[in-house]
C-alpha positions in Angstrom: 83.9 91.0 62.5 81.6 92.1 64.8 80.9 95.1 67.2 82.2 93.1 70.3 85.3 92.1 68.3 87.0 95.1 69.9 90.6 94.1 69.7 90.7 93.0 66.3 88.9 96.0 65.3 91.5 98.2 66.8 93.9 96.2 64.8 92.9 96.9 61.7 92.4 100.6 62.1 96.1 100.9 63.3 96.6 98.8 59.6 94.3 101.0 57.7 95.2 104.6 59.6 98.5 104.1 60.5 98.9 107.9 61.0 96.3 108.4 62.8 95.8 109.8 66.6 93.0 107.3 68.1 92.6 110.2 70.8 92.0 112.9 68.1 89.5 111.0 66.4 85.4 111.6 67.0 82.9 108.7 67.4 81.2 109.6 64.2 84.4 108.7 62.3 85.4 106.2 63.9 82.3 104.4 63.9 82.4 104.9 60.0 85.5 103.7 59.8 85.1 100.5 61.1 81.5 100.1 59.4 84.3 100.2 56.4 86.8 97.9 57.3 87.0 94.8 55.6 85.5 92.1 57.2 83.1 93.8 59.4 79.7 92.7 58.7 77.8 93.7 62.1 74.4 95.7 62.3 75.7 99.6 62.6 72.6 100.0 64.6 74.2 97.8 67.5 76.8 100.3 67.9 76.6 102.5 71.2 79.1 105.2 72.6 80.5 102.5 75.6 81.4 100.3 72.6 83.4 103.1 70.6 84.4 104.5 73.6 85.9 100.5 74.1 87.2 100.6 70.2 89.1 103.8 71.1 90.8 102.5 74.3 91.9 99.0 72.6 93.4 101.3 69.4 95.0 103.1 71.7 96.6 100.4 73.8 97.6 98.8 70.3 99.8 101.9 69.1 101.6 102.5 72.7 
């Protein structure tokens, strides 16, 4: 996976933090989050705020 793979990524946090609030989560954690999800293998220094900010919103809409 890779940074721009936004909607898979939100699927596997809502796999791997099923409990979790995406809205209560910050940007550093979620960025280290996906940086540990399996499969992701993208440069963490191509990661900006619009693109978490775009993680966050896809999570979200996957656990409505």
């Amino acid at each position: 996976m890779k940074w721009t793979d936004i909607n898979d990524i939100a699927i596997e946090l809502t796999e791997a933090h099923p409990d979790t609030d995406p809205l209560k989560i910050n940007f550093v954690d979620l960025r280290n989050w996906v940086l540990g999800l399996p499969g992701f293998s993208d440069d963490p220094k191509h990661c900006g705020e619009k693109i978490l900010e775009a993680i966050q919103q896809a999570w979200i809409d996957e656990v409505a």
